[in-house]
C-alpha beads as a LAMMPS data file, in Angstrom:
LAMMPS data file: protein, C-alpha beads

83 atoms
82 bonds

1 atom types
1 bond types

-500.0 500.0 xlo xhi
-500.0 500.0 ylo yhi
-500.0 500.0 zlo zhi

Masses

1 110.0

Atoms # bond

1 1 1 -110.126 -301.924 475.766
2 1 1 -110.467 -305.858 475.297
3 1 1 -107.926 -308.120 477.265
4 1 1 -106.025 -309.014 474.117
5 1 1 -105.155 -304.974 473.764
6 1 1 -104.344 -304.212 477.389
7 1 1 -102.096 -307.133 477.247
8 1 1 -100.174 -305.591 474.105
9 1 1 -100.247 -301.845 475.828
10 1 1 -98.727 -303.823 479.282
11 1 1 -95.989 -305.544 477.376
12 1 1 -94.810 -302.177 475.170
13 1 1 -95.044 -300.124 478.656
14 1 1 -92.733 -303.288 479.904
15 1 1 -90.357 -303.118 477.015
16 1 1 -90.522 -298.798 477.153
17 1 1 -88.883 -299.136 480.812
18 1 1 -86.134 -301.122 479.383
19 1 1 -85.922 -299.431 475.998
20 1 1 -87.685 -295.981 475.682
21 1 1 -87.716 -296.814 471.261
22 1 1 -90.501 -298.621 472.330
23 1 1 -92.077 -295.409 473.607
24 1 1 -93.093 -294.869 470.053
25 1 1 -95.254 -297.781 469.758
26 1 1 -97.441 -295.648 472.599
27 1 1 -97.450 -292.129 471.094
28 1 1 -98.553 -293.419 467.598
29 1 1 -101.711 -295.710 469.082
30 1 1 -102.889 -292.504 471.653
31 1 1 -101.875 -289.430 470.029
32 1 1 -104.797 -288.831 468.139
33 1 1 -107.566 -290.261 471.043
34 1 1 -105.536 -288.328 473.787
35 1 1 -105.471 -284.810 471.849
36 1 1 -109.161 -285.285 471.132
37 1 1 -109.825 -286.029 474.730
38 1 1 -107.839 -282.704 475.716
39 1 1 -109.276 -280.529 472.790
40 1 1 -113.326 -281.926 474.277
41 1 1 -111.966 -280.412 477.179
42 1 1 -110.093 -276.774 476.684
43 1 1 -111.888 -276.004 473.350
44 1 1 -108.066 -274.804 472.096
45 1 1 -106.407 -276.630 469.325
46 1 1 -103.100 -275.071 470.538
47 1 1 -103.145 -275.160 473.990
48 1 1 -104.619 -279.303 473.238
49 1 1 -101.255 -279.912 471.486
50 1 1 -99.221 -278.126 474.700
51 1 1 -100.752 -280.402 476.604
52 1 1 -100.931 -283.528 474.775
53 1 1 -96.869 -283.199 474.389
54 1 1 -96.597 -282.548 477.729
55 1 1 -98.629 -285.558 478.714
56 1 1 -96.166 -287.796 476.371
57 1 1 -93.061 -286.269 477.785
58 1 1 -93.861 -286.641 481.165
59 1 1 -94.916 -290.179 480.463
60 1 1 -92.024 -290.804 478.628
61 1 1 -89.902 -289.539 481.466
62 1 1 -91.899 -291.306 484.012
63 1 1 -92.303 -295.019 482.516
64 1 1 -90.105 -296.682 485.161
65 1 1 -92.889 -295.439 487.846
66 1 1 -95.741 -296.751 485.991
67 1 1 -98.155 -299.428 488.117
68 1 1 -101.282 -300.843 486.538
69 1 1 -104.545 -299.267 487.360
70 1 1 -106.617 -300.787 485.144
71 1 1 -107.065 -297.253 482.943
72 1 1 -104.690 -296.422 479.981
73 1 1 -101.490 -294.561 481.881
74 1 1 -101.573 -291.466 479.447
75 1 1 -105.061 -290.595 480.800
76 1 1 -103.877 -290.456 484.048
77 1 1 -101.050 -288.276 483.199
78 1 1 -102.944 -286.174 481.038
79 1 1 -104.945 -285.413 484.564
80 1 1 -101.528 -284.328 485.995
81 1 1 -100.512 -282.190 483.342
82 1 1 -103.592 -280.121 483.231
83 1 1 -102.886 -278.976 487.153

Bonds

1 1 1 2
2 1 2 3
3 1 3 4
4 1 4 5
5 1 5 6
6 1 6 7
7 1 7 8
8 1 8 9
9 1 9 10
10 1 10 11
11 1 11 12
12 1 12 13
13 1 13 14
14 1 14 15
15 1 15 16
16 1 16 17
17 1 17 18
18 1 18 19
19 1 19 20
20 1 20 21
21 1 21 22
22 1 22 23
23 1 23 24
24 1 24 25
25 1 25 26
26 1 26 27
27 1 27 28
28 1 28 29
29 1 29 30
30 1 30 31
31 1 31 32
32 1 32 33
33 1 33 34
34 1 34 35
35 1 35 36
36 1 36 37
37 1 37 38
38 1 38 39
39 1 39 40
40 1 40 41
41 1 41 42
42 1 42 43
43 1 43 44
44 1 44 45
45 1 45 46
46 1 46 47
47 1 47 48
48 1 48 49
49 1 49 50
50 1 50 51
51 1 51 52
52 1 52 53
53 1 53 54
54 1 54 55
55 1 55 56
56 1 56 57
57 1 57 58
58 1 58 59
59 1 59 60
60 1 60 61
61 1 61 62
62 1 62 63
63 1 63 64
64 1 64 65
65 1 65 66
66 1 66 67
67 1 67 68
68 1 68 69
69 1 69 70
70 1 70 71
71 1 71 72
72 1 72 73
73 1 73 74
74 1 74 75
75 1 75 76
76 1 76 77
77 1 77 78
78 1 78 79
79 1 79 80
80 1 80 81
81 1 81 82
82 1 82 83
């Protein structure tokens, strides 16, 4: 991820805590690289999407707590949601 884009990820996670419509902005860059990352990983197309909306709910729900790590938030979740 190149400065310019973790800036631009930083600010929507900024304007998500005050305004979860910016959530959006999130789901539509990572769906597709965060269900592929799941599916490498359980071989299950189903039980992938289970978990890939679980991830984005429970970052969704959890935005206010978020503290830059220097990795993307939802694959951190995604780590939390397979437990």
């Amino acid at each position: 991820m190149t400065e310019k884009e973790k800036h631009i990820e930083l600010s929507y996670i900024q304007k998500a805590k005050e305004d979860r419509e910016y959530f959006g902005f999130l789901y539509e860059k990572y769906f597709q690289q965060l269900f592929l990352f799941i599916f490498k990983k359980v071989q299950n197309e189903d039980l992938s999407g289970d978990i890939c909306s679980k991830t984005f709910m429970k970052a969704m729900m959890n935005i206010d707590k978020y503290e830059d790590r220097g990795v993307s938030f939802l694959f951190l979740v995604v780590s939390h949601c397979q437990q």
